[in-house]
N, C-alpha and C positions, 0 to 999 in steps of 0.2 A: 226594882233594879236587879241585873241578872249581871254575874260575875263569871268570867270565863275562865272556862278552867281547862289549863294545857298542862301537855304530858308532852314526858321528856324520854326518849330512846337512845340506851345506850349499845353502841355501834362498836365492834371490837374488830378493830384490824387486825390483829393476832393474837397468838393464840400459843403458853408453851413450846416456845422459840427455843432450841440452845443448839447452836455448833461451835466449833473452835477452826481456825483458819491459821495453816501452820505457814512462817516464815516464807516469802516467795510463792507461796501457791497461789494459783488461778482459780478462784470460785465463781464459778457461774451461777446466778438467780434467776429462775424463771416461773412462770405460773400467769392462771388467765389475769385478764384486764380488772382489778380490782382484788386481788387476792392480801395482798400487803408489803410487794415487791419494794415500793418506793418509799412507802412508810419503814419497812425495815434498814433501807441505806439511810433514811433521816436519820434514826435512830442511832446505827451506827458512828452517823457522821458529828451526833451530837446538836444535833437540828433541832429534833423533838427525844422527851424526857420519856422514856419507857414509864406506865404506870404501878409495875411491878416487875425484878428481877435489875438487871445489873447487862451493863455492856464492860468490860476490858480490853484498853486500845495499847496497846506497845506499840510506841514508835508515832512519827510523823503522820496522820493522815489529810488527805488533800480528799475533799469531793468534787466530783465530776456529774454533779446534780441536775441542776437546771443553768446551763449556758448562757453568759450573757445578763444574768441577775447583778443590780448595780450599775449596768451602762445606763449614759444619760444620753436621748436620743439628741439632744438640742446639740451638744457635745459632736468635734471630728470623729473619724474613726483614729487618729493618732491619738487624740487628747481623748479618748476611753480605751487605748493600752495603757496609757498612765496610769487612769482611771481603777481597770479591772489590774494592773500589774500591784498595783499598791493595796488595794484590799487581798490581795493573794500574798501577803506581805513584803513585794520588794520594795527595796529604795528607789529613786531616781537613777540611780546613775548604775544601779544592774538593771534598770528594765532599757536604758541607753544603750547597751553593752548588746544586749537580744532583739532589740528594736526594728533591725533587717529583716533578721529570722523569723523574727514572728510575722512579720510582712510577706515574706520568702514565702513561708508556709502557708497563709491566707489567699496568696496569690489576687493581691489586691492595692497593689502598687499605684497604681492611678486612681485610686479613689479613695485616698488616708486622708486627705486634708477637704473631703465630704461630710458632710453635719452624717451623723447616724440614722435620723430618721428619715433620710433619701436612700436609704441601702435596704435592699430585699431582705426578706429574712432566713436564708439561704448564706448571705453575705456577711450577714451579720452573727452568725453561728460561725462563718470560720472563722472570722476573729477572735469570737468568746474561743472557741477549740486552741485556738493557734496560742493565745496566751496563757493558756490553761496548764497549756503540755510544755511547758517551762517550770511550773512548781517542782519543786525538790522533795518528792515524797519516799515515805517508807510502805507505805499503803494507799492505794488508791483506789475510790469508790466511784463507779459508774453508772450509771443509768440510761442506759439508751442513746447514747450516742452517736453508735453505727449508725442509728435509724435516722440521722437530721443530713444535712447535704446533698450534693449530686453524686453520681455512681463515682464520677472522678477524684471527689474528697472523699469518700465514705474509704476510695482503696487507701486514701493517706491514711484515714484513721485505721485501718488495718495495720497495715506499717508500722507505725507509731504502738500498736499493741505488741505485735510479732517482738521491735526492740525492748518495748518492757518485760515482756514474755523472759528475754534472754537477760535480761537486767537483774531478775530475781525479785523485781518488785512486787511485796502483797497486794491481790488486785480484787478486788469482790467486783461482779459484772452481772447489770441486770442486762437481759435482752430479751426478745420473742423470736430472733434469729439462731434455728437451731445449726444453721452452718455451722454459724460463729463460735456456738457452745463445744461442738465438737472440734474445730478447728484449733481456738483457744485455753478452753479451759483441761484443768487436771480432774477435776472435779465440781458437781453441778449438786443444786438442791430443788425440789421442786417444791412450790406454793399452793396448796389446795384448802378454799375453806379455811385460811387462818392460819393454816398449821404447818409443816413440814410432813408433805405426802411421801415423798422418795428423797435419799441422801447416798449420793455415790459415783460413779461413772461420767464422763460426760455420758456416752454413748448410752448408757442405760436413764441415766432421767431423760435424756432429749426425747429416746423412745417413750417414755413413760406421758410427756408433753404433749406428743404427740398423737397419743391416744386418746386424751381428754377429750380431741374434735374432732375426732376419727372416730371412733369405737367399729370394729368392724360388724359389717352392713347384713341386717338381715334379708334372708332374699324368699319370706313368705309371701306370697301375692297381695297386694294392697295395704303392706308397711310401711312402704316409701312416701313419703310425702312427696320426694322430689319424681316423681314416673309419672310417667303418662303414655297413650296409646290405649288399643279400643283391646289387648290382649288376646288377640288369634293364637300368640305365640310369646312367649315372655322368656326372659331367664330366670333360670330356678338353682343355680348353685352359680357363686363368684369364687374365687380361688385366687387372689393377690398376695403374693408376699410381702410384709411390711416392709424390709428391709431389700433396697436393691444397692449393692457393694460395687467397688468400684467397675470390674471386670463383667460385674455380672450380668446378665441377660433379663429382662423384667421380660415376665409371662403371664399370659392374664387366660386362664384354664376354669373355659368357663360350657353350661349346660344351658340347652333350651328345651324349650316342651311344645309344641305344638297342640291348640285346642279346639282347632278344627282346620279343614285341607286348604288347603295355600299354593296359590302357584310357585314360581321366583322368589326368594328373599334374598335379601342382602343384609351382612352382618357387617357390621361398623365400629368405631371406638374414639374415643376425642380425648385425649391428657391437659389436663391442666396444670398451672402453677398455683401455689399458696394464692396469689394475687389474681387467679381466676382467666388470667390469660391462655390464651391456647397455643400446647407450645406445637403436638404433631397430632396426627389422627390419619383415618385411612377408613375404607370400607372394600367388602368382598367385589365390587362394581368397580372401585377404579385399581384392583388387584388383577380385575377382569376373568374373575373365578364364575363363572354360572354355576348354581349348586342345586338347582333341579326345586321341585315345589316337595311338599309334603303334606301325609297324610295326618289327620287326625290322631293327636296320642302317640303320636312320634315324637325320640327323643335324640337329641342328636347333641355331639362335644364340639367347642367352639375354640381351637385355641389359637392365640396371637404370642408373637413373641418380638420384642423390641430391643436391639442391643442398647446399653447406655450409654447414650449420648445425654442426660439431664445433667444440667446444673444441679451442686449442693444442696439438697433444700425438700420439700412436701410438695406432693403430685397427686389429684384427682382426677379420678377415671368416669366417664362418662360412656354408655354402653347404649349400641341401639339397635333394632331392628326395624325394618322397611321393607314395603315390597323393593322391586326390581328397579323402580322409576325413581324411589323416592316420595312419593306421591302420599302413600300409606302406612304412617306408622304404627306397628303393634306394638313396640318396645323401646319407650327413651326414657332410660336409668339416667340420671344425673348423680354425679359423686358415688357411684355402686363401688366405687371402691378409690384404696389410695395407699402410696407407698411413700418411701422417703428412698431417697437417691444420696449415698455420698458418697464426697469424691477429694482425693488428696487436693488436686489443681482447683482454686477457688476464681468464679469470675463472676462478672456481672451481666453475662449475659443469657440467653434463654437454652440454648443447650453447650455441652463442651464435652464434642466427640473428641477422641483418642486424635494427636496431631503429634508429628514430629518435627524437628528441625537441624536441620545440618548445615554448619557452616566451611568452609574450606576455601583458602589462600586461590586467588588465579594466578599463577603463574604467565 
């Protein structure tokens, strides 16, 4: 008879933790998918028990965890405001007193006295959000919040930050939306491997975040996983600046080599969003530039320059070469390079050129 024998691995989601979060300040938390972002707001929130060292909480805290934890779908969506209003510790007769508003806010008027488990889960996140943002806190812990809803609630929960921004309320905020970091926060921490990588700036962790899934791109011949083309002609130096500022002009200063003669080429480019969508791009063909063929071992500069019109956010550049037609590619870089775009005016849409508006009286 044979006895099995298991082995037990111990998994440490952190690691030598310590910051301090001063009265009113905005802390942002960020770091990749698994690092310990969520496991450190349990902690905080008094969820889960640290297995060593110590949390001190002054004041009120409220989490902003997991939405919606304790609704019972069988239950209205009126009878789980009661529901979530009472585990959030009101009485009956203040969550009476809110009971519009929070309705107001959810924007779900006509379907309060619907069982919960006939509501999308879209619809059922405003409610959790909408009763949520009635707790009376001193400190507030989030988690990813922005991330749940349609672009039209995601602006309320913006809002809804901006006034606590201005409220003084202490707010620890995890997100992967480096807008929002820099938008929001005073101050950011990043999460790498456990530990606290970077402590400082928005603006400097969100670049530091950024870099994790960036690393800039090496352009030795046969690096790239992502290229392809038979290499008549390749590029051999990229030249992106990380950072493009509000005014600023993104330019993308770049070399090619020729390694054997060629007619016609056309040079090309494609921008992406974080979400891999395409937002502009263009080639020397519909610029309607002929740029003649080339010789063998020729080296020639390639530059593009694009004013900012990008949304808030992370951009991937995709780089190509082709003959004249189209027909033949020598050179298709995917991701050869990437910037970040920010911009005061925050939107949800794919770019947000320079606009004005003026208003005045008709007489």
């Amino acid at each position: 008879m044979f006895r099995e024998t298991r082995t037990m691995e111990v998994q440490t989601a952190l690691r030598d933790i310590g910051f301090d979060v001063q009265p009113g300040e905005f802390l942002g938390v960020v770091g990749r998918n698994g690092s310990g972002k969520s496991t450190l707001l349990k902690i905080l929130a008094g969820i889960y028990m640290p297995t060593s060292g110590d949390v001190t909480v002054t004041g009120k805290l409220v989490p902003f965890i997991e939405l919606g934890v304790g609704f019972n779908p069988e239950l209205t969506g009126r009878e789980n405001v009661y529901l979530n209003g009472a585990l959030l510790g009101f009485s009956k007769s203040e969550v009476d007193s809110m009971y519009e508003d929070i309705v107001a806010f959810a924007e779900l008027e006509g379907y309060m006295d619907q069982k919960l488990k006939n509501y999308s889960s879209g619809m059922q996140v405003r409610i959790a959000f909408s009763v949520a943002t009635r707790a009376q806190a001193d400190i507030l812990v989030i988690d990813e919040v922005l991330a749940v809803g349609d672009a039209a609630f995601q602006r309320k929960c913006y809002e809804h930050f901006r006034a606590l921004k201005k409220s003084d309320t202490t707010i620890v905020f995890v997100t992967h939306d480096m807008g929002a970091v820099r938008q929001f926060c005073d101050r950011a921490i990043l999460l790498e491997d456990c530990r606290i990588a970077a402590d400082g700036s928005a603006e400097h962790v969100a670049a530091r975040y950024t870099e994790l899934f960036n690393p800039r791109p090496s352009v030795e011949p046969g690096v790239s996983t992502k290229r392809k083309g038979s290499g008549a002609i390749r590029y051999t130096r990229v030249d992106v600046a990380s950072t493009l500022f509000e005014d600023g002009v993104l330019t993308l200063d770049l070399e090619v080599q020729a390694d054997k003669d060629l007619d016609e080429v056309a040079y090309g480019f494609l921008i992406k969003n974080s979400s891999g969508a395409p937002v502009l791009g263009t080639n020397s063909v519909l610029k309607k530039q002929l740029l003649g063929g080339l010789n063998k071992g020729d080296r020639v500069r390639v530059v593009w320059t694009v004013p900012n019109v990008f949304s808030d956010g992370l951009y991937r550049v995709d780089l190509t070469i082709t003959d004249f037609k189209g027909l033949a590619v020598y050179d298709w870089w995917e991701e050869a390079a990437s910037f970040t775009a920010v911009k005061d005016e925050k939107t949800p849409y794919l770019v947000t050129p320079a606009t004005s508006l003026e208003v005045s009286a008709i007489e």
